[in-house]
N, CA, C and O atoms as CSV, one atom per row, in Angstrom:
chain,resi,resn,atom,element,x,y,z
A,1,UNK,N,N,-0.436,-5.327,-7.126
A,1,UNK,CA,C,0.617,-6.226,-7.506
A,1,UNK,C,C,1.838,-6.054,-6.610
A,1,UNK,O,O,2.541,-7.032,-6.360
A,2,UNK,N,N,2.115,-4.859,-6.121
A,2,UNK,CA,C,3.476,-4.765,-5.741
A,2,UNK,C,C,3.021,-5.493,-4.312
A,2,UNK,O,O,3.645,-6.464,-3.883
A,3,UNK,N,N,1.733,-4.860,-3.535
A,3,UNK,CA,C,1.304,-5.262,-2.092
A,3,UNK,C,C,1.680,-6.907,-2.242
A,3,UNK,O,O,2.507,-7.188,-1.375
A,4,UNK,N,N,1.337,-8.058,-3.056
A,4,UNK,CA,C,1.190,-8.931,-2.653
A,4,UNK,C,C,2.301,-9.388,-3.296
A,4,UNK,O,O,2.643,-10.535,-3.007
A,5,UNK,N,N,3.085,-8.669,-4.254
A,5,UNK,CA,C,4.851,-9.112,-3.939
A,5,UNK,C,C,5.457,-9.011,-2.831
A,5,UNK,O,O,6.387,-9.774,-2.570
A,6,UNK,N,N,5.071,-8.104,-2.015
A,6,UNK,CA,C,5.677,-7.933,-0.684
A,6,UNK,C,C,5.468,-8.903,0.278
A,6,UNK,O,O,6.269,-9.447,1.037
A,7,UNK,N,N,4.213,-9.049,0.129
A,7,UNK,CA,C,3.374,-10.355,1.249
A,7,UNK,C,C,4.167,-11.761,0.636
A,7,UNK,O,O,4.614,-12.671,1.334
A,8,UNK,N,N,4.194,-11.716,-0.172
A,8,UNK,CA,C,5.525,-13.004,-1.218
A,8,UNK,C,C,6.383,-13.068,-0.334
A,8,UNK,O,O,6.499,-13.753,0.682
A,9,UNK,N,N,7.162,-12.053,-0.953
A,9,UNK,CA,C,8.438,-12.698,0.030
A,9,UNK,C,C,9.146,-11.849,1.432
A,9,UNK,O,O,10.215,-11.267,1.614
A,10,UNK,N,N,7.984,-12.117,2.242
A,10,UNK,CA,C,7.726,-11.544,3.801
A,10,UNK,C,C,8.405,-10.008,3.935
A,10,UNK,O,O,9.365,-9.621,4.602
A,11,UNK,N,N,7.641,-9.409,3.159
A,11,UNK,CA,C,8.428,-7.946,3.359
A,11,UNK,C,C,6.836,-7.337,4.561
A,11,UNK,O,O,6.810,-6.298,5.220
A,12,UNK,N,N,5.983,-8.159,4.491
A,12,UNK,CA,C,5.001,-7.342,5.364
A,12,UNK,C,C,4.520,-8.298,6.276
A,12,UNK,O,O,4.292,-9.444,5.888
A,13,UNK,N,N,4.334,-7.952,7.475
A,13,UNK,CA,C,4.015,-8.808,8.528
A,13,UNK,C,C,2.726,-8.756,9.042
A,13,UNK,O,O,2.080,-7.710,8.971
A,14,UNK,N,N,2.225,-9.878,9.609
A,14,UNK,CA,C,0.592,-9.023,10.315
A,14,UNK,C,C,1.257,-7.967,11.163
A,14,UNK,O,O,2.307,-7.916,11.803
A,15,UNK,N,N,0.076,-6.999,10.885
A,15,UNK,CA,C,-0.115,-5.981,12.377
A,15,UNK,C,C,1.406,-4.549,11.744
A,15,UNK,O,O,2.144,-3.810,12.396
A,16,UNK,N,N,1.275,-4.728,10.593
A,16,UNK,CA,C,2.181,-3.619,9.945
A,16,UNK,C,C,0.828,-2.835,9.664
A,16,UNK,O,O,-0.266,-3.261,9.296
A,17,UNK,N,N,1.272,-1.522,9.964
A,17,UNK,CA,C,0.516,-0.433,8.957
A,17,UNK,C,C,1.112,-0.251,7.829
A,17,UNK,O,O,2.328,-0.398,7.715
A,18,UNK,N,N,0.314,0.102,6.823
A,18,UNK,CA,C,0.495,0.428,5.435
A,18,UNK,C,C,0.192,1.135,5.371
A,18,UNK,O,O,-0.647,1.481,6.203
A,19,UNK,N,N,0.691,2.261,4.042
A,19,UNK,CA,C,0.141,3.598,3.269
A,19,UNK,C,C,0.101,3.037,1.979
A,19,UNK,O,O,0.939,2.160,1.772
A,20,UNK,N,N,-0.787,3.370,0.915
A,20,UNK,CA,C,-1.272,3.367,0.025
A,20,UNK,C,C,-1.721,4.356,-0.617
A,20,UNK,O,O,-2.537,5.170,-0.185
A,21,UNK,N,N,-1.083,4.349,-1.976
A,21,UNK,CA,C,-0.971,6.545,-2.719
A,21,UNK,C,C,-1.761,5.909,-4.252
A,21,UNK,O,O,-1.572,4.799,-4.750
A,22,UNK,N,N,-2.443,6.733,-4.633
A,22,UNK,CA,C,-2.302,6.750,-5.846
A,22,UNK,C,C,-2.448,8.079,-6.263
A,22,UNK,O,O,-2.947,8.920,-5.515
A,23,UNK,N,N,-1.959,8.406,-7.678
A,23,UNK,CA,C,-2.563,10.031,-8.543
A,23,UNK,C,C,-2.925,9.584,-9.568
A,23,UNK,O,O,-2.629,8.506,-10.083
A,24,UNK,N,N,-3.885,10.745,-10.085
A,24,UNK,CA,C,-4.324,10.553,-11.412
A,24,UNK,C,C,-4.177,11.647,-12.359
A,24,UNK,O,O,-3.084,12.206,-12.271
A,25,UNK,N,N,-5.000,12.129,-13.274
A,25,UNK,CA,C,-4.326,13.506,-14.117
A,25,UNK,C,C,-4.961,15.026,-13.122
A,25,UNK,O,O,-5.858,15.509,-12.431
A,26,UNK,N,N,-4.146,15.132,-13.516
A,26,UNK,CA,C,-4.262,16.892,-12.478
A,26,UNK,C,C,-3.565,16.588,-11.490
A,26,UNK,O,O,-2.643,15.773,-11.444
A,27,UNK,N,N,-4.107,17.423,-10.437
A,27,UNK,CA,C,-3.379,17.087,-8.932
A,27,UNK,C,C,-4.974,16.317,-8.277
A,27,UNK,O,O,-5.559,16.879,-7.351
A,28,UNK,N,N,-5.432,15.241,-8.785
A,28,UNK,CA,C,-6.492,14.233,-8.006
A,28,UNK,C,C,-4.936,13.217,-7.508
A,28,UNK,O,O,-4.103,12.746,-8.282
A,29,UNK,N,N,-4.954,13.134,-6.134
A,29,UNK,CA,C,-4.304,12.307,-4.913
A,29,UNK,C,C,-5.515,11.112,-4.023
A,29,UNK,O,O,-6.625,11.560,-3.733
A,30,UNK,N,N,-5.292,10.179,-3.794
A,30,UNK,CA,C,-5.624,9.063,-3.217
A,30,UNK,C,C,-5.040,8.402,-2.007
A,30,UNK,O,O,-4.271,7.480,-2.282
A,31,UNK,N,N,-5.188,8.609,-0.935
A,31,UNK,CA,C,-3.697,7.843,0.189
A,31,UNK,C,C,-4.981,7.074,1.131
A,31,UNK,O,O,-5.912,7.578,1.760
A,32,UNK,N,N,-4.544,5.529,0.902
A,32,UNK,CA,C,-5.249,4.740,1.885
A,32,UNK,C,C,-4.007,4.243,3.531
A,32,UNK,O,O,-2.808,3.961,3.558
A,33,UNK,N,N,-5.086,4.347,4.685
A,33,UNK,CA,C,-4.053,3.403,5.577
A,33,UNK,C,C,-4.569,2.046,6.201
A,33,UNK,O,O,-5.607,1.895,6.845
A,34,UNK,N,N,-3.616,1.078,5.871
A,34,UNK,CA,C,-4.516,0.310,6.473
A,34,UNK,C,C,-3.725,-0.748,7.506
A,34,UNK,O,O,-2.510,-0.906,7.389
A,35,UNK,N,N,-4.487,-1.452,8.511
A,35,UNK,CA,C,-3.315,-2.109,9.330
A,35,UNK,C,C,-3.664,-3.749,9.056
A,35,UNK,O,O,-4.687,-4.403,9.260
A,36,UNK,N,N,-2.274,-4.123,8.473
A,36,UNK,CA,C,-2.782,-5.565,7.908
A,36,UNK,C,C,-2.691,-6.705,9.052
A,36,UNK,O,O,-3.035,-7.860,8.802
């Protein structure tokens, strides 16, 4: 949701890299990169 609020109102451009996090319970961590 937030990614494609951003893509809304031009906070991301082609050819930006992105990071992408998530956590869950404990210390389980998630980090995607991707180049849009």
């Amino acid at each position: 949701m937030a990614f494609d609020d951003a893509v809304q109102k031009g906070k991301v451009q082609k050819g930006d890299l992105l990071c992408f996090m998530g956590s869950g319970g404990g210390l389980a961590f998630a980090n995607a990169i991707y180049k849009y």
